[in-house]
Each structure stands twice: as C-alpha cells, then as structure tokens.
DRENNUDREN-787582 format. One record per residue (C-alpha): residue number from 1; x negated, y negated, z negated. Coordinates in nm, 3 decimals. Example, Ala and Ser with C-alpha at 12.3 -4.5 7.8 and 13.67 -1.06 7.14 Angstrom:
% DRENNUDREN-787582
1,-1.230,0.450,-0.780
2,-1.367,0.106,-0.714
% end
This chain:
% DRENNUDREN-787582
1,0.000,0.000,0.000
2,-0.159,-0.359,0.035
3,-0.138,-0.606,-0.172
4,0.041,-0.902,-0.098
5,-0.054,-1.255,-0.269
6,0.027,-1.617,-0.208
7,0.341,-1.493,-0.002
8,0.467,-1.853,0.145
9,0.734,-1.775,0.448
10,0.678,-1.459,0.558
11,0.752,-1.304,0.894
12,0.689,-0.922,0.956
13,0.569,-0.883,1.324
14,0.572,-0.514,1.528
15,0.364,-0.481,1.778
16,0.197,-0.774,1.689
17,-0.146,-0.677,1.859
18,-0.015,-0.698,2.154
19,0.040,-0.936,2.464
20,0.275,-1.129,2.311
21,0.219,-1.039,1.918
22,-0.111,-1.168,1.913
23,0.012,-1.507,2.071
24,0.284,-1.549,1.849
25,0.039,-1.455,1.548
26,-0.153,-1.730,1.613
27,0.105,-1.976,1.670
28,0.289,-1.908,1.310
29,-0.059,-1.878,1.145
30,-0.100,-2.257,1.314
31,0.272,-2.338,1.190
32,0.198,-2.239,0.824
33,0.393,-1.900,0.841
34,0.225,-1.577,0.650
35,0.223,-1.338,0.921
36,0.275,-0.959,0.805
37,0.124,-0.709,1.121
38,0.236,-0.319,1.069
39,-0.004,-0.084,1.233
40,-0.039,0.312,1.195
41,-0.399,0.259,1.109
42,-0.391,-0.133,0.933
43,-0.800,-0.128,0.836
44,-0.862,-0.046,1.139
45,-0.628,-0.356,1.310
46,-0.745,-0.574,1.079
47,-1.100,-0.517,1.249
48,-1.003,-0.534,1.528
49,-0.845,-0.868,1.487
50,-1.089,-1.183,1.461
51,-0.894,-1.369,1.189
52,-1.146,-1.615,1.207
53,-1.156,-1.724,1.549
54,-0.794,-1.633,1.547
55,-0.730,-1.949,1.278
56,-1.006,-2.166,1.399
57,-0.904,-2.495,1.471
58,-0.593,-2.478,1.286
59,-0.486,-2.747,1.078
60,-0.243,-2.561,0.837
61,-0.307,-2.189,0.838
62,-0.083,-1.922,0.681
63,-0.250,-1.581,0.597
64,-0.243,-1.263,0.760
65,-0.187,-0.944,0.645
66,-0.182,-0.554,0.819
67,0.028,-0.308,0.650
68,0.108,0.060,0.730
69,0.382,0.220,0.965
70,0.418,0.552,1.152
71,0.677,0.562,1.387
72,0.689,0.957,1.433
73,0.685,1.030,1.059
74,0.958,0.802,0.997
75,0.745,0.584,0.690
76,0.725,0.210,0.662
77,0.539,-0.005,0.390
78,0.838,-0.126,0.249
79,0.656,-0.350,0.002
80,0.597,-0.510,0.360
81,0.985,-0.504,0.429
82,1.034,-0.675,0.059
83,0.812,-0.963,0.069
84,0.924,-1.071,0.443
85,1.135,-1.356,0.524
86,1.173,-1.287,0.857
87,1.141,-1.021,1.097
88,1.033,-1.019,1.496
89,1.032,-0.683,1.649
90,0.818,-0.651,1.982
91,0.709,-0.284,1.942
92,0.716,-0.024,2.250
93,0.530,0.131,2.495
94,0.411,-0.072,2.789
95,0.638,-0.048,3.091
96,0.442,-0.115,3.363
97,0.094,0.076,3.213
98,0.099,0.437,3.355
99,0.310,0.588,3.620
100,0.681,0.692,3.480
101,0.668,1.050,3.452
102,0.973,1.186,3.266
103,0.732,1.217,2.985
104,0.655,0.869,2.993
105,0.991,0.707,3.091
106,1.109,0.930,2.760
107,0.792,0.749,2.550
108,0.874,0.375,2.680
109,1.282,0.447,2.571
110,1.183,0.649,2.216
111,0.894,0.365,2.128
112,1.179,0.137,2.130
113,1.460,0.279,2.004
114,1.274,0.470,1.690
115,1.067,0.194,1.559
116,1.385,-0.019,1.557
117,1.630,0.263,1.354
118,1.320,0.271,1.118
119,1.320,-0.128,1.090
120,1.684,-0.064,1.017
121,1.713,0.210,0.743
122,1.432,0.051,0.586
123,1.626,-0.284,0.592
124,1.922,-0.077,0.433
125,1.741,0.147,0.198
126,1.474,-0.149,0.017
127,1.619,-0.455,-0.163
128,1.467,-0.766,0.052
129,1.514,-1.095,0.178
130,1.515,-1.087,0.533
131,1.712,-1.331,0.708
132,1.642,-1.311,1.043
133,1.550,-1.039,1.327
134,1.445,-1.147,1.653
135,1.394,-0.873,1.854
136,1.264,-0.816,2.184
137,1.426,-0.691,2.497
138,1.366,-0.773,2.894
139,1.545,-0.879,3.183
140,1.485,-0.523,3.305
141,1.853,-0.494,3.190
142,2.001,-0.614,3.483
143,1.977,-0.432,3.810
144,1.867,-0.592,4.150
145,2.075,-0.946,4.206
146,2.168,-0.919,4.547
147,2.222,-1.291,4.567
148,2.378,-1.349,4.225
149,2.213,-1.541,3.946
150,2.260,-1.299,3.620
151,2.382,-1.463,3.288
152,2.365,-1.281,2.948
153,2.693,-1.185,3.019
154,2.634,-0.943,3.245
155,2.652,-0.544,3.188
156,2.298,-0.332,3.174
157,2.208,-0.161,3.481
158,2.267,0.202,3.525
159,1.916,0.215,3.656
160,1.615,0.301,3.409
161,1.521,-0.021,3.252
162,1.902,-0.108,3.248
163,1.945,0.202,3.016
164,1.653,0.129,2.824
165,1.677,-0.166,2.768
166,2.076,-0.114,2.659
167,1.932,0.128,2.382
168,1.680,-0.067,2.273
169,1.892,-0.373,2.218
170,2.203,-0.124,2.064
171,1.933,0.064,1.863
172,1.849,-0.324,1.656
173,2.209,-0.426,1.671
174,2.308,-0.244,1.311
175,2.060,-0.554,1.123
176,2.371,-0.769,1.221
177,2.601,-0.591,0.977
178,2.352,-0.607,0.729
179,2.366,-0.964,0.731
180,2.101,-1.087,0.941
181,2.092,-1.317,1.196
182,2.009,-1.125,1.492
183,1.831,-1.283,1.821
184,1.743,-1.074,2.105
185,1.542,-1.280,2.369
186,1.560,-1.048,2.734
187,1.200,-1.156,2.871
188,1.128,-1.212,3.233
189,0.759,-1.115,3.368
190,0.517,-1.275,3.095
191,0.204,-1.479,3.274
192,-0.102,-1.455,3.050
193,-0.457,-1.489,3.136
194,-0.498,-1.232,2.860
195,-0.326,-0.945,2.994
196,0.013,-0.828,3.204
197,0.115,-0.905,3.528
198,-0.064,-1.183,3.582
199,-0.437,-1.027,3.554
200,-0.277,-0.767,3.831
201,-0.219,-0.967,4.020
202,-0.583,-1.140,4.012
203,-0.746,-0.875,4.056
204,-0.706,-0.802,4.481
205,-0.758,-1.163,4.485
206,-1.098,-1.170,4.330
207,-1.163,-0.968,4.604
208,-1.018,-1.251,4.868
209,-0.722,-1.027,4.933
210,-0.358,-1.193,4.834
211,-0.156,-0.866,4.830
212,0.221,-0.934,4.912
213,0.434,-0.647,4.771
214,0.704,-0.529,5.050
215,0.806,-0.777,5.232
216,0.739,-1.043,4.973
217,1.107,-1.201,4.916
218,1.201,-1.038,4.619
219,1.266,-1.330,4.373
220,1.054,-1.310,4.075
221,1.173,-1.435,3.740
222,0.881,-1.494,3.526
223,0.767,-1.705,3.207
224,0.461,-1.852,3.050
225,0.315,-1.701,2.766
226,0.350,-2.007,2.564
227,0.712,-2.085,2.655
228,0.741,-1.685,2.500
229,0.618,-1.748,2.166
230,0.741,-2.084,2.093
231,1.079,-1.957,2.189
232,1.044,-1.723,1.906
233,0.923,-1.958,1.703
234,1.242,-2.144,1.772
235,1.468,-1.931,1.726
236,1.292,-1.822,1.404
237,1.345,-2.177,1.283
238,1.741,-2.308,1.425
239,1.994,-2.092,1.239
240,2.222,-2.153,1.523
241,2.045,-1.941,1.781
242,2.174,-1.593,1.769
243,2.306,-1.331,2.004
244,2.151,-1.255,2.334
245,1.875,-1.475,2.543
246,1.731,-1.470,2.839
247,1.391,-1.636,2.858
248,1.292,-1.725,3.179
249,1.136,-2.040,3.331
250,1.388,-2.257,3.517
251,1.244,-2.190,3.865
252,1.216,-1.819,3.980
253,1.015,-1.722,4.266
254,0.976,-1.482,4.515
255,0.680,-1.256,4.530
256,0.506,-1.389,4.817
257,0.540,-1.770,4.684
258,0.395,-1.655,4.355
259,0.106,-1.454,4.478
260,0.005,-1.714,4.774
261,0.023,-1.993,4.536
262,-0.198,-1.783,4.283
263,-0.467,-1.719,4.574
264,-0.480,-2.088,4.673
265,-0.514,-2.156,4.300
266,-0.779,-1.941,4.252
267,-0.947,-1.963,4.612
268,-0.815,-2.217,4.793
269,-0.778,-2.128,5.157
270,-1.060,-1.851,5.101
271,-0.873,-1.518,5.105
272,-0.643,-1.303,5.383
273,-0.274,-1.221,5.310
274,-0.215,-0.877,5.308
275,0.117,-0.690,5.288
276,0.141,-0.407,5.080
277,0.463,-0.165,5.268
278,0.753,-0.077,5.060
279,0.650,0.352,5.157
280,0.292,0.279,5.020
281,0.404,0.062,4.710
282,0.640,0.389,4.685
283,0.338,0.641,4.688
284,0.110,0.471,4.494
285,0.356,0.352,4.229
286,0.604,0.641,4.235
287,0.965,0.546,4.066
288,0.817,0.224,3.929
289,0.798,0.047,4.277
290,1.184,0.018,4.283
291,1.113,-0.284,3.958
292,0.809,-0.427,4.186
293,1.048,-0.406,4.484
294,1.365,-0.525,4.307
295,1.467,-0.878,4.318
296,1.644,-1.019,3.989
297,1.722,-1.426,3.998
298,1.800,-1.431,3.595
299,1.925,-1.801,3.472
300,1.744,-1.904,3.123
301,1.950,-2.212,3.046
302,2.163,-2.052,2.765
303,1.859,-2.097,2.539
304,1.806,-2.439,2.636
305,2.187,-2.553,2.518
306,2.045,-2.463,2.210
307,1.755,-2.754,2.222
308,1.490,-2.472,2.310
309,1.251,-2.709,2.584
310,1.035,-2.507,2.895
311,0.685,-2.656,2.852
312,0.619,-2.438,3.214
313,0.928,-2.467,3.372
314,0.763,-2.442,3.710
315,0.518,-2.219,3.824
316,0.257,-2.465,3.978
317,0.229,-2.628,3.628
318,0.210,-2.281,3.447
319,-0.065,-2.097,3.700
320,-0.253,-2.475,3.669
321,-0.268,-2.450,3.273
322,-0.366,-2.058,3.291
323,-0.622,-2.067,3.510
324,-0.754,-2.376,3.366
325,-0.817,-2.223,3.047
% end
C-alpha cells in the first residue's frame, strides 16, 4: 500500500502513462492537483516517470503518487480510491498498435470494459469521496458518415469500434447511480509529437514520401493534444459538464489535406505524393484499414456551449505549434 501525505485535491488517473495520461499529469501537477497514477507494477512507473523534469518549470506543483492495480486479478489500492477527489479513467489497450486478430480485438474491448467494472465495485465497496469520473471513450462509436455530421446523439455503430466503444462507455455508466458526476469525452484522432497518429504519419515523410491512404477524401476528425487534456481539465473543474462529449477540433479534414499539409510543414515542396490503394491498405492492415479508410465528420461544439474554448481549432495552427516544439 503507499502512503499518501499532504493529500490537497486529488484526482486518480488510469492509464496515466500513456499518450494522453502523461499530458494530463503534467497539466494538473501545473494546476496544483495531487495526481494519483495506478500501475500493476507502481515502483517500477514511478521510475520510469521523470517527476522532475515532469514538474520543472511549474509554478504551483501538486505531488504525484503511483499506487497498485491488476486488472486480471480483480485488486485495486483502495486507499488510492479513498483519498481521491476525482477520478479520470483513460485505461485500455491501444487500438491502432498491432493488427486486430480476434485475440486482440477481444484485449482492446476487455482492457476497457474490466478496468472500468473494477473502478466501479471498488467505488461501491470502499467509503470515498469521489465526485467526479471522466472517462474516456472515442469517436470510433459512430460508423462511416456518409455525408452526415454525427452529434452525441447518435446510436454506436454495429461495426467493431461502435461495439466497443458502446461497452466501454455502458461498462463506466453504473458511477452515475452512485452519485457521481459522470463525463465521457468520445476523442477524435489525438495529434502529439509524442506518440499516435501523428508520428505515423511522419514517418514516410521523413523519407520525402507523403503517403495518401485510399483515395485520400475520407474526412478526418482529429484534435490537439493540448485541446485533449485541458478539456479534461475542464470538465474536471465546471460541475455543469456531464453526459456525453465529443472532442474534436472545429475543422475536420480529409486525409489527403492533412497529410499534404503535414509534408509541406515538414518539407516544404521537397517530397512526392504517393497513394497508398484501398486492396494494399487492406493487406497490410487487415480489418483495421476499414477505420483508416472510413470517413467520420464528428461536430465538437456541444462541449463548447459549455464555455470549453479550442486553442487548435484548425489544423494549420495545431501541425505549426507541434512541429515547432
């Protein structure tokens, strides 16, 4: 068990060594939150994790602290679970990391849905203080738009990621009748310069080959990874954000605009456009290429009623500030 001390406002994290964990971590270590990271092995995180470079620079810091989990055996820290004043859940396999095999595709939908029915019988089993879960979730719900603009409104694909991502959000929901206010923000494609889609899509570049998936006019809704986690942090901090959010940038995109204006960006006019075909995308990629392929216009302006500002809202702005870093 570790020992917790100086607990100021607390917020429990999942997956919070991840893309997007680590982000956020930083940003609620800047905004004077104690962050609480579970990990099966939390010495070992805690390592891994520069705290110091992590906090540098930061004018208010909270702490940071790594406590045990294990997903498959069922067992949480609850000391964690009874110090925390807030909860964000991000955990689950990566999506787009290894080829979906039936093994896999049965990994990406159990990483989900188990870590959150632990989250919640540990929520109903340990006295705590919890008042808010944010949880994760992706715009992998909704199937391919032909031509409409999806709303939150709009039912979960029958398709893989519509399925999983229905569990995963109905596998959190029971924290709302435990009297938490529950937020579940649907992501669009995250651009980092750390990590995810972005970094793939660098990589033929680099080489002075922009690589145009299909035939490039599938739209593309995406979002910067700072737009991701101070979205969290708002709707950690405005009681009167709760429900279901999509967080996109205003302006989607279709593949071929993203990854020409990435090339330019990175070599000006010093690279060939290449189309990759739909059959070889299919090959290579195997059930997978159907998300690649799919186009899915998603509108994020729900969150914005709520006073939630896009510091990225367009993509020349948000490739200028990641690639500038």
């Amino acid at each position: 068990m570790i020992r917790f001390d100086s607990i100021m406002s607390s917020v429990l994290i999942t997956g919070g060594t991840g893309l997007v964990g680590s982000a956020l971590s930083r940003l609620l270590l800047a905004n004077g939150y104690d962050v609480i990271i579970l990990s099966r092995n939390p010495i070992e995180t805690a390592g891994r994790f520069d705290v110091e470079s992590e906090r540098r620079d930061f004018r208010h810091n909270g702490k940071i602290f790594f406590s045990k989990w294990d997903i498959e055996k069922s067992k949480i820290d609850a000391e964690a679970i009874r110090v925390a004043d807030h909860v964000i859940h991000l955990a689950g396999a990566g999506v787009a990391s290894q080829r979906w095999t039936e093994a896999r595709k049965k990994e990406i939908r159990d990483s989900r849905t188990q870590s959150s029915q632990l989250l919640v019988d540990c929520l109903q089993k340990n006295p705590n203080k919890v008042k808010t879960v944010i949880s994760a979730s992706a715009i992998g719900w909704y199937g391919p738009d032909k031509g409409k603009v999806f709303t939150e409104d709009d039912p979960a694909s029958e398709d893989f990621l519509g399925h999983t991502c229905k569990l995963w959000e109905e596998s959190i929901e029971p924290t709302a009748a435990l009297g938490k206010r529950l937020v579940k923000l649907r992501s669009g494609i995250v651009l980092s310069n750390k990590g995810g889609a972005l970094t793939k899509f660098q990589m033929p570049i680099r080489l002075g080959m922009a690589t145009v998936m299909g035939e490039g006019n599938q739209v593309m809704s995406w979002v910067h990874i700072d737009d991701v986690c101070h979205a969290f942090l708002h709707a950690l901090e405005t009681p009167q954000v709760s429900g279901v959010y999509n967080l996109v940038a205003p302006q989607y995109v279709d593949n071929r605009t993203l990854i020409l204006s990435l090339a330019r960006h990175m070599n000006g006019k010093k690279f060939l456009k290449m189309r990759v075909p739909s059959s070889v995308l299919s090959t290579i990629l195997g059930e997978m290429s159907i998300e690649v392929l799919k186009s899915a216009r998603v509108d994020g302006s729900k969150l914005t009623t709520t006073g939630f500002r896009y510091a990225f809202p367009e993509l020349e702005g948000a490739l200028t500030d990641l690639l500038d870093r």
